[in-house]
C-alpha positions in Angstrom: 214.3 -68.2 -12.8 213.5 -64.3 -12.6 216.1 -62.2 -10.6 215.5 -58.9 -8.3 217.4 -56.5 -7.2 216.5 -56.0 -3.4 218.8 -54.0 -1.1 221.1 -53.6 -3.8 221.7 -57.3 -3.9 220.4 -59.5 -6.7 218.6 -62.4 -5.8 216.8 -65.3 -7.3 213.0 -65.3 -7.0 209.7 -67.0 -8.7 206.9 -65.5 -10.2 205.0 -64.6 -6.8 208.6 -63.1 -5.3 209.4 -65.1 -2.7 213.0 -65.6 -3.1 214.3 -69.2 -3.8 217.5 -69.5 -2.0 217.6 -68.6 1.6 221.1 -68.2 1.4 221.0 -65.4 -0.8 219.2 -63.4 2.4 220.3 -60.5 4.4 218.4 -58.2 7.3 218.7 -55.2 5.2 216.5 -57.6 2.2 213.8 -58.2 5.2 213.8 -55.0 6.0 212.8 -53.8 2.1 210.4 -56.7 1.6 208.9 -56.1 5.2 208.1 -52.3 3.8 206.4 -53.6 0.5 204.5 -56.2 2.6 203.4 -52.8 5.0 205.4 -53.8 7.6 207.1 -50.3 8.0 209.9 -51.3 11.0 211.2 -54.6 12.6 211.2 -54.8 15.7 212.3 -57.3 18.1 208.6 -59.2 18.0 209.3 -59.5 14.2 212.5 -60.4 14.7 212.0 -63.4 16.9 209.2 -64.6 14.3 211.6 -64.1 11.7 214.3 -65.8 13.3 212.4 -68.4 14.2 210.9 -69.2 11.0 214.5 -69.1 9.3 215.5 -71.7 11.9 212.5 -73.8 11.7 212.9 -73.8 7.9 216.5 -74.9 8.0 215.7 -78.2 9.9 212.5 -78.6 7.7 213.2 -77.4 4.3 209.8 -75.4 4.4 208.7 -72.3 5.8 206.4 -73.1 8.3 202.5 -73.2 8.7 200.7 -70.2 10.8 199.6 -72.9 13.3 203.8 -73.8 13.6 204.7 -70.6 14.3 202.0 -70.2 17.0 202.7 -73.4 18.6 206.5 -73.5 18.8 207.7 -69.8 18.5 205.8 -68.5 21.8 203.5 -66.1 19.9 199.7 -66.2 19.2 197.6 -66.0 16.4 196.4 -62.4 17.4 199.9 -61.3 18.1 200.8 -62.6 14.4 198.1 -60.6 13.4 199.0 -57.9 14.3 202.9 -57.8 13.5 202.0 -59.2 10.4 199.1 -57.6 9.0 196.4 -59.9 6.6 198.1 -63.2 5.6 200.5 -63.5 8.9 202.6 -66.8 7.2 203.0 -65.6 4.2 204.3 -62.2 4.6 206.7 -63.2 7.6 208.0 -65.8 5.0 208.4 -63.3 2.3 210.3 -61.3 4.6 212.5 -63.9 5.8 213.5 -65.2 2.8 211.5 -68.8 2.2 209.1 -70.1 0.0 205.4 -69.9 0.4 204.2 -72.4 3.3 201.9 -74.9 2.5 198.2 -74.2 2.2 198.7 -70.7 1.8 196.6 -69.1 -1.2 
């Protein structure tokens, strides 16, 4: 298992660098990953995704699906979109610390 230095934390990830223990998370390791993924600031729109998606996971033991976090987190696909720039799932999972949900590429 590779390890990464984010924050000034070291953390386990895998070869695409999503990290693979959620526990290991903090806000300040969203907020470095959010900049690398584009995502520039959080604000509280990214924060409610991300929070939701960390809560979501925790009862599922998977980051969820685009169409999950449209359905049950209140926010729609274009609103995704656009706090979460090309690939909406993925990055938001990056940044809050999961794995890659299912069906992405």
């Amino acid at each position: 298992m590779a390890t990464r230095t984010i924050a000034g934390k070291t953390v386990q990830v895998n070869e695409e660098g999503f990290l693979t223990n959620p526990a290991e998370w903090t806000k300040g390791i969203a907020a470095e990953i959010a900049k690398e993924e584009g995502v520039s600031e959080l604000t509280a729109a990214h924060w409610k995704v991300i929070d939701f998606c960390r809560q979501d996971a925790a009862g599922s033991g998977r980051a969820p699906t685009l169409r999950r976090i449209s359905t049950a987190a209140g926010v729609t696909t274009k609103e995704l979109f656009g706090l979460f720039p090309k690939g909406p799932a993925k990055k938001v999972a990056r940044i809050a610390g999961l794995g890659k949900p299912e069906g992405c590429v």
